[in-house]
N, CA, C and O atoms as a DFTB+ gen file, in Angstrom:
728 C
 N C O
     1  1     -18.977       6.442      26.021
     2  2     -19.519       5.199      26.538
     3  2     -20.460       5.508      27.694
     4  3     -20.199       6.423      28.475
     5  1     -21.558       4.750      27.812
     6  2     -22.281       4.901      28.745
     7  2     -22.564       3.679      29.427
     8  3     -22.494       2.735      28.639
     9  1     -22.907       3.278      30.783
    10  2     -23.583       2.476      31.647
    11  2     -24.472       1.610      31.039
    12  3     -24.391       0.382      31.028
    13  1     -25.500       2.447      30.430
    14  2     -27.298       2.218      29.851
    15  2     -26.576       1.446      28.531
    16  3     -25.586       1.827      27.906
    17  1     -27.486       0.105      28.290
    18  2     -27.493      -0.655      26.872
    19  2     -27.866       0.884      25.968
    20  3     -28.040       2.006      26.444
    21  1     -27.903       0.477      24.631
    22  2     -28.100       1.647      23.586
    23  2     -28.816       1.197      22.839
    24  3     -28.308       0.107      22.577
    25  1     -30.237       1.354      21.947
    26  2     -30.627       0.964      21.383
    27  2     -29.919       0.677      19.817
    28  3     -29.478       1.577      19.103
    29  1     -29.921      -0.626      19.504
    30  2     -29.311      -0.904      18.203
    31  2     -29.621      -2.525      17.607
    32  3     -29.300      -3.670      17.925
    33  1     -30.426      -1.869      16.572
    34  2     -30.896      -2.916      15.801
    35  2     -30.827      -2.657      14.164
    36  3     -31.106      -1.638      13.533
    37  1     -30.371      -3.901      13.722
    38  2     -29.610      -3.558      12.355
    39  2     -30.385      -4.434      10.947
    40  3     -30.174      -5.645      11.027
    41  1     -31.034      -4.115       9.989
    42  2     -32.146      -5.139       9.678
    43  2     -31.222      -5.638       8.378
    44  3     -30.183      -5.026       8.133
    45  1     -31.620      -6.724       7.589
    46  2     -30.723      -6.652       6.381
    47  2     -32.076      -7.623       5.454
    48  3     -32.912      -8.230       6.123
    49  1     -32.123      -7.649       4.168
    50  2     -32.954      -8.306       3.221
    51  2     -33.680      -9.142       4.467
    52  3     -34.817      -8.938       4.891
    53  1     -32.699     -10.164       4.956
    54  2     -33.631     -11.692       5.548
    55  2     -33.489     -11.667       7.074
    56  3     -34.107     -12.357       7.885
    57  1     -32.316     -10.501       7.367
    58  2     -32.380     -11.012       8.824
    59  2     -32.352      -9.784       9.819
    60  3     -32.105      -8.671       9.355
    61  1     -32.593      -9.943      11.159
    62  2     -32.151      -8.680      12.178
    63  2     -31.273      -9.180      13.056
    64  3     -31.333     -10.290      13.583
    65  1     -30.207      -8.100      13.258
    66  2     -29.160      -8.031      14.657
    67  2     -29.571      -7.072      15.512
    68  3     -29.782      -5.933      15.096
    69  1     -29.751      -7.433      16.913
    70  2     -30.033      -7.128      17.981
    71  2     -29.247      -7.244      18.631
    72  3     -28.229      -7.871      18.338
    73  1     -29.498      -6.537      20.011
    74  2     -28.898      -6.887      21.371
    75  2     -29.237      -8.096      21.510
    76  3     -30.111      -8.792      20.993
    77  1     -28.218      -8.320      22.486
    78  2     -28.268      -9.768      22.832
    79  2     -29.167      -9.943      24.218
    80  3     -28.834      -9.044      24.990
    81  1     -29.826     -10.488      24.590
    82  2     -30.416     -10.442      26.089
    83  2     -30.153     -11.811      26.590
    84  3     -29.895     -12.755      25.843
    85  1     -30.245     -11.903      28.163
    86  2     -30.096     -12.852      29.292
    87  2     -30.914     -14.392      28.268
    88  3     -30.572     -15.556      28.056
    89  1     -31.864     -13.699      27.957
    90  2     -33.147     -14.626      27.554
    91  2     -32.104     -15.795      26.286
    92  3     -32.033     -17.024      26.302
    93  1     -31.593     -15.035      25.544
    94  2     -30.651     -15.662      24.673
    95  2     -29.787     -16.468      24.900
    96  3     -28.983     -16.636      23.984
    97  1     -29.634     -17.107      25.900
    98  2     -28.638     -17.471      27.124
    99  2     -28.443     -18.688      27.043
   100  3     -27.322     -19.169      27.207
   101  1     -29.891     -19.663      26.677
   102  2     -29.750     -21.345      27.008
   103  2     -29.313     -21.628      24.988
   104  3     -28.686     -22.586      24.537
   105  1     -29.924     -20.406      24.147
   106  2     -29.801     -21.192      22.677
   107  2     -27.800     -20.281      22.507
   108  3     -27.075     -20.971      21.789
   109  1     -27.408     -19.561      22.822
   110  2     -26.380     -19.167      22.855
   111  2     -25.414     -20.223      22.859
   112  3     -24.607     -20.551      21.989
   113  1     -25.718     -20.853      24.367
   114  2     -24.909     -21.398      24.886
   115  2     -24.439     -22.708      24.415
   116  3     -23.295     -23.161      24.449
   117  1     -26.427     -23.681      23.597
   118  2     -26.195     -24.785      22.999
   119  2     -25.277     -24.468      21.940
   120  3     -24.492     -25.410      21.833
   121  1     -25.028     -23.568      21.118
   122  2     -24.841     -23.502      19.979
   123  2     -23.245     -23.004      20.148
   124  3     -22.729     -23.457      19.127
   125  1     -22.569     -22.556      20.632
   126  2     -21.440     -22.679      21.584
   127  2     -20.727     -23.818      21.919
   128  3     -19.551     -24.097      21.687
   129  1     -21.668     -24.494      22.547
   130  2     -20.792     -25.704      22.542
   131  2     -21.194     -27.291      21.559
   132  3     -21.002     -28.476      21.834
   133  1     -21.755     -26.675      20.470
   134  2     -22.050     -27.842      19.540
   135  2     -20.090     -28.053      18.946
   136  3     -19.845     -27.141      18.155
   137  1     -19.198     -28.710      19.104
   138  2     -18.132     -28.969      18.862
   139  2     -17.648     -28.809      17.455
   140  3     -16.420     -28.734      17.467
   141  1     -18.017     -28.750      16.559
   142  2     -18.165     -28.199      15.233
   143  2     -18.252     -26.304      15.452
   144  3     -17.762     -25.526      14.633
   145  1     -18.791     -25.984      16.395
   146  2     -18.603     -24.655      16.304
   147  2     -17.809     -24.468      17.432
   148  3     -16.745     -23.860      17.315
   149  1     -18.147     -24.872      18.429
   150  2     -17.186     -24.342      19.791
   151  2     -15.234     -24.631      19.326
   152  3     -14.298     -24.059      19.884
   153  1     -15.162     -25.294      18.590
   154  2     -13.804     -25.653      18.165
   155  2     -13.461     -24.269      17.163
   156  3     -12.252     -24.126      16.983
   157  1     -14.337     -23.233      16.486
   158  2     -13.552     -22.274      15.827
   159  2     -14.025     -21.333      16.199
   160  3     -14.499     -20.433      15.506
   161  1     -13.952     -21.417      17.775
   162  2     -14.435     -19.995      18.305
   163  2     -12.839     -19.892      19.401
   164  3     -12.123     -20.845      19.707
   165  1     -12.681     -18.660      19.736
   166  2     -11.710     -18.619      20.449
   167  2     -11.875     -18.771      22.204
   168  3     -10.983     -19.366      22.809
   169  1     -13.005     -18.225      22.927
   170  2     -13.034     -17.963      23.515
   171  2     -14.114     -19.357      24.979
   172  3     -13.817     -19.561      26.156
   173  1     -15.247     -19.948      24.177
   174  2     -16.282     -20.583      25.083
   175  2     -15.789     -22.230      25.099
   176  3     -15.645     -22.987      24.139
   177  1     -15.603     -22.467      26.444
   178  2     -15.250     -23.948      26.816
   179  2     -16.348     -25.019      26.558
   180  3     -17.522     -24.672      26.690
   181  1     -16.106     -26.058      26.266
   182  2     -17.311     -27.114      25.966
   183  2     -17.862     -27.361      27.066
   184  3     -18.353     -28.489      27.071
   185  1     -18.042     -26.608      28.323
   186  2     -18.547     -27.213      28.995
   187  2     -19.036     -25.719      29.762
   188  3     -18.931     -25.698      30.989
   189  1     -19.455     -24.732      29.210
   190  2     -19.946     -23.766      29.683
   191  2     -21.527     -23.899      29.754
   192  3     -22.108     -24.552      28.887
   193  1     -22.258     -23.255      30.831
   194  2     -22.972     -23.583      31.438
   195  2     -24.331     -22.540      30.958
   196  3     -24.003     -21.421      30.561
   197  1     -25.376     -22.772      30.975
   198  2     -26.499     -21.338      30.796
   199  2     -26.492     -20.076      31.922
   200  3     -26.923     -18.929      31.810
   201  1     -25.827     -20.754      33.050
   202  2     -25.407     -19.575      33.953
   203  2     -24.447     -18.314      33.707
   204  3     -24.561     -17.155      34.105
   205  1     -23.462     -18.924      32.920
   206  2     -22.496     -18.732      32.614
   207  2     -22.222     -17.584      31.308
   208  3     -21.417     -16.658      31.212
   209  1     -23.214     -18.072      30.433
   210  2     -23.825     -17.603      29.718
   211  2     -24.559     -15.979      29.558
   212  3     -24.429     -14.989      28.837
   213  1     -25.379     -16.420      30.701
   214  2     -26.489     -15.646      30.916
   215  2     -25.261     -13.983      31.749
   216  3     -25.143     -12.814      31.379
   217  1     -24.841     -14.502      32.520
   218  2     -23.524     -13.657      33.269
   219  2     -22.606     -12.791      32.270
   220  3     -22.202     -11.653      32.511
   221  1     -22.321     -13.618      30.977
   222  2     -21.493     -13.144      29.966
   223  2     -22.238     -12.102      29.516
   224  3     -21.927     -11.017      30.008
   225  1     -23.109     -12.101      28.745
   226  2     -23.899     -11.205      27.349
   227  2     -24.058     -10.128      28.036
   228  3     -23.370      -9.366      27.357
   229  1     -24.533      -9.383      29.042
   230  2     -24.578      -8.176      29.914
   231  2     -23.110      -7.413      29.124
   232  3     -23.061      -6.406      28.418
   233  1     -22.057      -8.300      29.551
   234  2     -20.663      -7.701      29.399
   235  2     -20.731      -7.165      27.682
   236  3     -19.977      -6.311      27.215
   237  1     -21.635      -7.771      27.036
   238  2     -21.156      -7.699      25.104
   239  2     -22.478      -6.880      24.658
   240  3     -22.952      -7.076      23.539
   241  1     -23.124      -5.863      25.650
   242  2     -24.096      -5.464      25.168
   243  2     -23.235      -3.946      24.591
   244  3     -22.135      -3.509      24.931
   245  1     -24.050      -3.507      23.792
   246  2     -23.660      -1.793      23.192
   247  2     -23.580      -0.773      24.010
   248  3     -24.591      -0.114      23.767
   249  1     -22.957      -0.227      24.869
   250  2     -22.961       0.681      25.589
   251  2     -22.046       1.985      24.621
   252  3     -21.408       2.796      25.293
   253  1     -22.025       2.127      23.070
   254  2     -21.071       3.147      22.639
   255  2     -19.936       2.620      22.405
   256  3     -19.409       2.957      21.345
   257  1     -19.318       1.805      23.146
   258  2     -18.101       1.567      22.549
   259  2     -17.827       0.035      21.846
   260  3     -18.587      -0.872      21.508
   261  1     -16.411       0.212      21.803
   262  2     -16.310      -1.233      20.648
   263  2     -15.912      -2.052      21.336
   264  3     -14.747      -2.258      21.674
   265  1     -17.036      -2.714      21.667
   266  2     -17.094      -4.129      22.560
   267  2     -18.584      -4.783      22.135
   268  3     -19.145      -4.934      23.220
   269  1     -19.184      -5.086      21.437
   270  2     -20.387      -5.561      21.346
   271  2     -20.218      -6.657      20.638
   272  3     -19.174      -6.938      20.051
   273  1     -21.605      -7.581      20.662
   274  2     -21.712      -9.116      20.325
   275  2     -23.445      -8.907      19.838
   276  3     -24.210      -8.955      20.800
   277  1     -23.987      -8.729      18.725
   278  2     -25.133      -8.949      18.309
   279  2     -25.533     -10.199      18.518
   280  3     -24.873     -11.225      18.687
   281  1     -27.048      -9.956      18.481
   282  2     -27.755     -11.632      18.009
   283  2     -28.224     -11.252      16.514
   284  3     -28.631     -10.154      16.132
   285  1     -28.010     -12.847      15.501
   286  2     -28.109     -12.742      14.217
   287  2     -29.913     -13.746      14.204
   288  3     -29.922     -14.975      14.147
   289  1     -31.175     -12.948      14.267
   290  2     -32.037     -13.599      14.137
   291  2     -32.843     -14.027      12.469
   292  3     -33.249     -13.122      11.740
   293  1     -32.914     -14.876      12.243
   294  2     -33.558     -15.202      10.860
   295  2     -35.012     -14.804      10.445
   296  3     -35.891     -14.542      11.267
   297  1     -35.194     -14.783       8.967
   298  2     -36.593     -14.477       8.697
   299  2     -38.036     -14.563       9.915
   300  3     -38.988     -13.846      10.227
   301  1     -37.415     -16.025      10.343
   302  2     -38.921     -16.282      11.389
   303  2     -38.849     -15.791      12.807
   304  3     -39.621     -15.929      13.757
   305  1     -37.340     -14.986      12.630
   306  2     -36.760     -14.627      14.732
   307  2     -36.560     -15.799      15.611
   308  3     -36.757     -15.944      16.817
   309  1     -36.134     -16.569      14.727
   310  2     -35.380     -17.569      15.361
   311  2     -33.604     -17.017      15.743
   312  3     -33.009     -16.734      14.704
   313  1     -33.018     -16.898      16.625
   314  2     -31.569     -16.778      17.239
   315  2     -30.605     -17.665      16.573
   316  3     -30.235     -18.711      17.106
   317  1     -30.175     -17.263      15.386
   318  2     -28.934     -18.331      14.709
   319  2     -27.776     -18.526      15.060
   320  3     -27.035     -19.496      14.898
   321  1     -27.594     -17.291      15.691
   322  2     -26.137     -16.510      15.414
   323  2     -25.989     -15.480      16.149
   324  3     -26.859     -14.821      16.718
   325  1     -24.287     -15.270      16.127
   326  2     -24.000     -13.544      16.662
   327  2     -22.960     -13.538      15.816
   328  3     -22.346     -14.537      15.444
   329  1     -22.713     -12.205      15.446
   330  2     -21.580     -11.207      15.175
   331  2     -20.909     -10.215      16.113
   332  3     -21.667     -10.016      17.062
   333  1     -19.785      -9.515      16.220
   334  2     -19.321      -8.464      16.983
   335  2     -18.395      -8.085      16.333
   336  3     -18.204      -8.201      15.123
   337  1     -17.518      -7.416      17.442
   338  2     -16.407      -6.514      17.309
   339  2     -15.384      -6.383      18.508
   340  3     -15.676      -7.367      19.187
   341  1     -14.714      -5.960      18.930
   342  2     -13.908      -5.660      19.660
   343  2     -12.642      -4.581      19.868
   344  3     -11.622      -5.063      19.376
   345  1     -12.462      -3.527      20.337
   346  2     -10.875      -3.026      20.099
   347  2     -10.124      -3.869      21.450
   348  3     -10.649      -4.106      22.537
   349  1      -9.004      -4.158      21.082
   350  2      -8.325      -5.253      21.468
   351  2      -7.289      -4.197      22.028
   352  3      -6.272      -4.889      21.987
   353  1      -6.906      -3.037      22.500
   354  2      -5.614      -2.042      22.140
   355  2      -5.367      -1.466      20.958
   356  3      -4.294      -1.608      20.370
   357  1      -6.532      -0.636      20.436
   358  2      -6.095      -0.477      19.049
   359  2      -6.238      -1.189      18.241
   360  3      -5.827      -0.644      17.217
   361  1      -6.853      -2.855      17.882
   362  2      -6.928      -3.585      17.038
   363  2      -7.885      -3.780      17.413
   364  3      -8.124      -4.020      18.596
   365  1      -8.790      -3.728      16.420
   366  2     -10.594      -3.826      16.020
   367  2     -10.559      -5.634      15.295
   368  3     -10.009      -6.152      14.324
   369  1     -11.372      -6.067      16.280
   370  2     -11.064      -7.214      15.805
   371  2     -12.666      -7.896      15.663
   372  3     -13.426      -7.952      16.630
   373  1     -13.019      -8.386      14.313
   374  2     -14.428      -9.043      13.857
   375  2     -14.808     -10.187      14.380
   376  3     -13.751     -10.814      14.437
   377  1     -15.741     -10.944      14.850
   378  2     -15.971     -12.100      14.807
   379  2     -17.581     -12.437      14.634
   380  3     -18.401     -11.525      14.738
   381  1     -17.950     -13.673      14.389
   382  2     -19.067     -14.011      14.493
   383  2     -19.070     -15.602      14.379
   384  3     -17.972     -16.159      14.346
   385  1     -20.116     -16.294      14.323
   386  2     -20.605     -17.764      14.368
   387  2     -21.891     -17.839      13.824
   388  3     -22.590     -16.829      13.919
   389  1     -22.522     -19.221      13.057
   390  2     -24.014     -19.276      13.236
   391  2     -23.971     -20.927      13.471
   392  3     -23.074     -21.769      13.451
   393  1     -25.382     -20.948      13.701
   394  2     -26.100     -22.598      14.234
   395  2     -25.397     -23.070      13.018
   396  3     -25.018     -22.247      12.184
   397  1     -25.159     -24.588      12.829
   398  2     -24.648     -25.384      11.979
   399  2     -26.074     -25.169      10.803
   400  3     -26.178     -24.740       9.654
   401  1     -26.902     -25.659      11.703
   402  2     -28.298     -25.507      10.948
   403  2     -28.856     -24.591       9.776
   404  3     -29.768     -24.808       8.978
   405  1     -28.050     -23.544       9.923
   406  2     -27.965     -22.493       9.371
   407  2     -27.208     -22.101       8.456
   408  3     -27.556     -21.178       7.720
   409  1     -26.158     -22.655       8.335
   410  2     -24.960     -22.932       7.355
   411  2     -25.353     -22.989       5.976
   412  3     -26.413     -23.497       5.611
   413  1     -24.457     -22.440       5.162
   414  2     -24.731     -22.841       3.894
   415  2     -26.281     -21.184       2.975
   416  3     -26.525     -20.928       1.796
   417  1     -26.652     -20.782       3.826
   418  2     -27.663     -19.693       3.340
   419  2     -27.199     -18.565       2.636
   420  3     -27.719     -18.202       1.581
   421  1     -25.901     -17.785       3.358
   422  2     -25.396     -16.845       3.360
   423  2     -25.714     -16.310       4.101
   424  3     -26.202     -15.249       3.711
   425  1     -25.729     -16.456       5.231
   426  2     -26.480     -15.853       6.722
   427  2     -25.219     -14.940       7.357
   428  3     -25.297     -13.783       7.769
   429  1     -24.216     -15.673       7.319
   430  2     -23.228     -14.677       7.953
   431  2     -22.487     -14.033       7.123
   432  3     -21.752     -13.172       7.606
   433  1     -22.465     -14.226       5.861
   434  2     -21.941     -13.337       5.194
   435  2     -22.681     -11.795       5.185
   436  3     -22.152     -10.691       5.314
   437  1     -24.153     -12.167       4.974
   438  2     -25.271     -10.892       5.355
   439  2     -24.880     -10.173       6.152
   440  3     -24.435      -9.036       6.000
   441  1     -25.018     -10.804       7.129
   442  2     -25.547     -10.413       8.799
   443  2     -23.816      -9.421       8.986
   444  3     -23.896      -8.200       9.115
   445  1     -22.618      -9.993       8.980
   446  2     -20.831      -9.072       8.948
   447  2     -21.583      -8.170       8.079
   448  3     -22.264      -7.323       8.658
   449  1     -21.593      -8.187       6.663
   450  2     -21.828      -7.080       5.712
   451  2     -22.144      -5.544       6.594
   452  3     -21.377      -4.582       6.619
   453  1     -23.799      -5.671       7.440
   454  2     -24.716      -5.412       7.525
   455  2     -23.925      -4.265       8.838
   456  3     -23.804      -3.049       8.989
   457  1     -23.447      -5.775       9.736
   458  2     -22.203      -5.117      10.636
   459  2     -21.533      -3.813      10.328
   460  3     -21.652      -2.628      10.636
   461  1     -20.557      -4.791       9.366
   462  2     -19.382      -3.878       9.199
   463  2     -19.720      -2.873       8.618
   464  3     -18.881      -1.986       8.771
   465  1     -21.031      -2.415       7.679
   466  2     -21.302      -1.024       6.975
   467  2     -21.747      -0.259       8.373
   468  3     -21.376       0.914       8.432
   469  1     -22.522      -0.781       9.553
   470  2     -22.379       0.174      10.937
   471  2     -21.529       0.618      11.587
   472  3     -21.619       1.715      12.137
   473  1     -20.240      -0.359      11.679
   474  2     -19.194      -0.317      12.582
   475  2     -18.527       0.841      11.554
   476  3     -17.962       1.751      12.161
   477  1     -18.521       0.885      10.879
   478  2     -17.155       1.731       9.868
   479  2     -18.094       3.246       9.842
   480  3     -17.523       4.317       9.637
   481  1     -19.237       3.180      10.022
   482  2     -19.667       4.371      10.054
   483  2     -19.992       5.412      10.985
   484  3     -20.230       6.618      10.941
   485  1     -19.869       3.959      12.359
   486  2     -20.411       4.323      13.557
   487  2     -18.914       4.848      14.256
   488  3     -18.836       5.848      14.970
   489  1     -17.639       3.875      13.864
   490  2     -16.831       4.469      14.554
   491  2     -15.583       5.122      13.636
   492  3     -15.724       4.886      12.436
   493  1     -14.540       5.801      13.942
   494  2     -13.612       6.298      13.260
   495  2     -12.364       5.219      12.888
   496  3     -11.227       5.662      13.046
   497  1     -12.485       4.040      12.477
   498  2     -11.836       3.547      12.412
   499  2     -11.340       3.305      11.082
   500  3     -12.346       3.210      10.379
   501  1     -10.164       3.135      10.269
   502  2      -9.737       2.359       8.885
   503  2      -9.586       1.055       8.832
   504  3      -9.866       0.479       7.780
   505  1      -9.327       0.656       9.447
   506  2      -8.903      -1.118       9.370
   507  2      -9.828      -2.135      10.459
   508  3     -10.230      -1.786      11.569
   509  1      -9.979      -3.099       9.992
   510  2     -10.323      -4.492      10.738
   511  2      -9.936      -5.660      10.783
   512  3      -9.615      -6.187       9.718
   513  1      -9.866      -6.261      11.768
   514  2      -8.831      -7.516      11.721
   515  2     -10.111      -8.773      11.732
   516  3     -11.275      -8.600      12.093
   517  1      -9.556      -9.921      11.275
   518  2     -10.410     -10.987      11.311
   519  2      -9.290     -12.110      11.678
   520  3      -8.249     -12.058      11.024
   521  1      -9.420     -13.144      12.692
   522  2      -8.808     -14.609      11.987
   523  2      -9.732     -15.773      11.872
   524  3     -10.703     -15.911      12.616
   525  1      -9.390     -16.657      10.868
   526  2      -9.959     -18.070      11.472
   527  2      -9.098     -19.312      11.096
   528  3      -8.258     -19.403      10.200
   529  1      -9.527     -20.283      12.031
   530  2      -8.689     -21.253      12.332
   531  2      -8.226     -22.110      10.950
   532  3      -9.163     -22.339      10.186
   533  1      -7.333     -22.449      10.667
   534  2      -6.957     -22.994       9.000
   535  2      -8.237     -23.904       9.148
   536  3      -9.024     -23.667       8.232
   537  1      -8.661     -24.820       9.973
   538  2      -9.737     -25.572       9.286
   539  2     -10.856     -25.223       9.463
   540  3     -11.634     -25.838      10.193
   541  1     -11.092     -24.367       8.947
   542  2     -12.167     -23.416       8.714
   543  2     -12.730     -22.664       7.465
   544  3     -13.012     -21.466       7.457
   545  1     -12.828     -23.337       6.640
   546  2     -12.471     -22.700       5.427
   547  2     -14.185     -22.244       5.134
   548  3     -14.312     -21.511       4.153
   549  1     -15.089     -22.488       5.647
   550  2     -16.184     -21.894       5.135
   551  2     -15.781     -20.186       5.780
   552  3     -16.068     -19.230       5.060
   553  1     -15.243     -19.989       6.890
   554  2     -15.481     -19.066       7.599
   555  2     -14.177     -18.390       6.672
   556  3     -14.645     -17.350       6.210
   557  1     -12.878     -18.522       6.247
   558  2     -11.969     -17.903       5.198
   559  2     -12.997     -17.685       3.889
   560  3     -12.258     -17.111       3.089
   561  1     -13.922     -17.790       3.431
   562  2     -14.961     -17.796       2.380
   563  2     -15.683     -16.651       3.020
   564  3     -15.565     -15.670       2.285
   565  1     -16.319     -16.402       3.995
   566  2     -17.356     -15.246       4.393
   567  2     -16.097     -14.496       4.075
   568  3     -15.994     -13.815       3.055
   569  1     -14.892     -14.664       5.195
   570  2     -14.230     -13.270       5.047
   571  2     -13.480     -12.419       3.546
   572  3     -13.379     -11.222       3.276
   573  1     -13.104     -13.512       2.893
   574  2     -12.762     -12.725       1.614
   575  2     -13.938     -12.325       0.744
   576  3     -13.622     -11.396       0.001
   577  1     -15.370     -12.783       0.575
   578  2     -16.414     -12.395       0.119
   579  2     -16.511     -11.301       0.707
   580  3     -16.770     -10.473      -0.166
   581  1     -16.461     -10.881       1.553
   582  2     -16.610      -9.560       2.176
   583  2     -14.965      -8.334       2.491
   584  3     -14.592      -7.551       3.365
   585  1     -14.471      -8.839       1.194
   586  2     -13.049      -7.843       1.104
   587  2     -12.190      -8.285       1.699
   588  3     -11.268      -8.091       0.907
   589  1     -11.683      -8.843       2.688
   590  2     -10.662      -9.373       3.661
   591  2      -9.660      -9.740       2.646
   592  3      -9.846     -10.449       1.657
   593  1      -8.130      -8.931       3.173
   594  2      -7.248      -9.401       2.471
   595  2      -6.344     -10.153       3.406
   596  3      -5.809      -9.543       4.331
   597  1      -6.124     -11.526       3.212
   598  2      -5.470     -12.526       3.667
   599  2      -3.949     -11.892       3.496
   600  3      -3.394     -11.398       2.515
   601  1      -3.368     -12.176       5.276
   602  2      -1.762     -11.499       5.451
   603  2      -1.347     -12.491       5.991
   604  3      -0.359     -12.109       6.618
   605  1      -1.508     -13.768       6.180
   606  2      -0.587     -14.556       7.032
   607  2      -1.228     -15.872       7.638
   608  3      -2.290     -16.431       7.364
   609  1      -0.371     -16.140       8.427
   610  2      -0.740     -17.454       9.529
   611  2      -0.044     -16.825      10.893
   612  3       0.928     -16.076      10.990
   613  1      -0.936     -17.428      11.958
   614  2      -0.796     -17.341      13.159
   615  2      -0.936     -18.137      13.798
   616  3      -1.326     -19.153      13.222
   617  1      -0.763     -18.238      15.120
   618  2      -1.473     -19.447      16.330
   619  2      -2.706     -18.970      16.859
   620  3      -2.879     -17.752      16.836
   621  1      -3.683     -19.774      17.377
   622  2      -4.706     -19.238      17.805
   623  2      -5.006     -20.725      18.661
   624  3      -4.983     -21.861      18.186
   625  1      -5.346     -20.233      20.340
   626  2      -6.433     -21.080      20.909
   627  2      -7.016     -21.086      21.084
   628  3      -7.460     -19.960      21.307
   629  1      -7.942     -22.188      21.275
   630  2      -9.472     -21.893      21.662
   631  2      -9.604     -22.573      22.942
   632  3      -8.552     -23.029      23.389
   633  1     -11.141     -22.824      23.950
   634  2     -10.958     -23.405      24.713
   635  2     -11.704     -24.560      24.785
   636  3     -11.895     -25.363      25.698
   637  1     -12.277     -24.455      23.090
   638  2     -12.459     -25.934      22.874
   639  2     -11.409     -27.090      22.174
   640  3     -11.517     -28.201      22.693
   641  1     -10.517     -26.996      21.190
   642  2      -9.500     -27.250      21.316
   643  2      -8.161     -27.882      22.451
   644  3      -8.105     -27.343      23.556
   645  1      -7.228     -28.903      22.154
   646  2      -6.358     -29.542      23.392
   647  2      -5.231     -28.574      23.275
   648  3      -4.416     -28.237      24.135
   649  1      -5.369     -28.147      21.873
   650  2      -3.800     -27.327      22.172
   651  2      -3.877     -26.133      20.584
   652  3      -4.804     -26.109      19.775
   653  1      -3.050     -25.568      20.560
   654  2      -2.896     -24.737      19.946
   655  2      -3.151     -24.678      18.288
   656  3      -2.783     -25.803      17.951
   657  1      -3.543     -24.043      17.168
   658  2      -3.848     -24.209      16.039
   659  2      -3.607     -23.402      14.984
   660  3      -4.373     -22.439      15.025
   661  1      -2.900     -23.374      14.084
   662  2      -2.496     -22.423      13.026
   663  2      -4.265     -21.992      12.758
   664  3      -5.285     -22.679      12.715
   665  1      -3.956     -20.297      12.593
   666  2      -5.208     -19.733      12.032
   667  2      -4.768     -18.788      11.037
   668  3      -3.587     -18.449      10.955
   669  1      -5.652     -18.361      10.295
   670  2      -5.158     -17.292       8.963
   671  2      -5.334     -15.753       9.694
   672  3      -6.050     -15.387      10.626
   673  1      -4.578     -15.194       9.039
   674  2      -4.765     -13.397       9.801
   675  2      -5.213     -12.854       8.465
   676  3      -4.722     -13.021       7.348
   677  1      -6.637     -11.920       8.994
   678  2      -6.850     -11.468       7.764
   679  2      -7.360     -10.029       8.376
   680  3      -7.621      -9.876       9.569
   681  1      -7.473      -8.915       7.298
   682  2      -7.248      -7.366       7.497
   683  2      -8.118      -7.016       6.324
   684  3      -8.054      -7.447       5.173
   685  1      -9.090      -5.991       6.945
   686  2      -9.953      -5.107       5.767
   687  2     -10.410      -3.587       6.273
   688  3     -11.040      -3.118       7.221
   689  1      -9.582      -2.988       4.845
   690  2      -9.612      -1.534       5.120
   691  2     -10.913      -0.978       4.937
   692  3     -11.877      -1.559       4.439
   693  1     -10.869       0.293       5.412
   694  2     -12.686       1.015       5.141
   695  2     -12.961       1.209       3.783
   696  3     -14.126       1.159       3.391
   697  1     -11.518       1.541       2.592
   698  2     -11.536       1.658       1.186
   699  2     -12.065       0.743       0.663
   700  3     -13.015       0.843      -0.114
   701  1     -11.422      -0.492       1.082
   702  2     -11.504      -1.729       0.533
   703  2     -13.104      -2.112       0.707
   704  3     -13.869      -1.631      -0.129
   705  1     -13.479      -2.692       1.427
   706  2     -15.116      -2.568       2.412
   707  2     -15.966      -1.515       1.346
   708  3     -16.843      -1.841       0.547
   709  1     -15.565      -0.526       1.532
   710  2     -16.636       0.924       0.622
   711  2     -16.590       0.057      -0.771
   712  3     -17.623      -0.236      -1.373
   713  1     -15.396      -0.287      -1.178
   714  2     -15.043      -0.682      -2.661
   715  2     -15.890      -1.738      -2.539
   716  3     -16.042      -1.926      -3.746
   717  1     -16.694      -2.742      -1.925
   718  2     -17.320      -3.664      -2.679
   719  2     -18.943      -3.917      -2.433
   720  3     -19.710      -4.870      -2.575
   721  1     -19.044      -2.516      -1.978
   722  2     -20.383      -2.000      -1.956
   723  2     -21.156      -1.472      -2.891
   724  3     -22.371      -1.305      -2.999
   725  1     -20.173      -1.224      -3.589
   726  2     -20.860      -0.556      -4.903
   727  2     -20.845      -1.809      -6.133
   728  3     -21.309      -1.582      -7.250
């Protein structure tokens, strides 16, 4: 791991993932708290701020290790979306979001794909964890399109959410992943 961002940009048929920059900060943030998305994210309050924002993404840039948060930009470089990663203690854990607007393309199914063939190559890892919230079922659709084998139910909060929410636990090996590449 190093200090210095790392250069990493990831292209796929329609779209590019990038670093994320400060600049990304005010469309991040709308799209965050559009309540339709801020409700199946775990982490951003409906009432987070572009300051706030702007303070965060520094922390989710690539420095080498597994902590990063791409931006998912479209054909025209418009900012739809992000994807990432995380090790949690040993648990590599996936996530991503896109604009509502955006929905429905196959944008994030791409854009994880595109991911996860870097992450599995970039780091030594076998397994990846995913959840999403039971009412979420477009986002249970990216993940089994992309190998995820569904293990369960869990709780999960968010901090858009009043209280707590059954979410699905889902797990995909590097075999599995390789296996639907071909």
């Amino acid at each position: 791991m190093t200090d210095a961002p790392l250069d990493l940009t990831l292209n796929t048929a329609r779209l590019t993932l990038r670093q994320m920059t400060p600049d990304d900060a005010p469309e991040f943030r709308r799209m965050v708290c559009i309540p339709s998305v801020g409700r199946m994210l775990f982490v951003f309050p409906p009432d987070w701020t572009d300051e706030a924002a702007r303070a965060w993404i520094p922390d989710w840039v690539y420095r080498g290790d597994l902590k990063l948060r791409l931006a998912i930009e479209d054909p025209s470089g418009r900012f739809i979306g992000t994807v990432g990663a995380v090790d949690m203690d040993g648990r590599v854990q996936l996530f991503y979001f896109i604009d509502p607007d955006h929905a429905g393309h196959g944008y994030v199914s791409e854009a994880a794909r595109a991911f996860l063939t870097w992450l599995f190559a970039q780091f030594d890892i076998d397994l990846v964890h995913a959840d999403a919230f039971i009412d979420n079922p477009a986002s249970a659709r990216v993940l089994e399109k992309l190998g995820f084998e569904y293990m369960g139910q869990g709780m999960g909060s968010s901090a858009a959410r009043l209280e707590d929410c059954a979410i699905s636990l889902y797990r995909l090996t590097r075999n599995r992943f390789e296996s639907t590449l071909s």
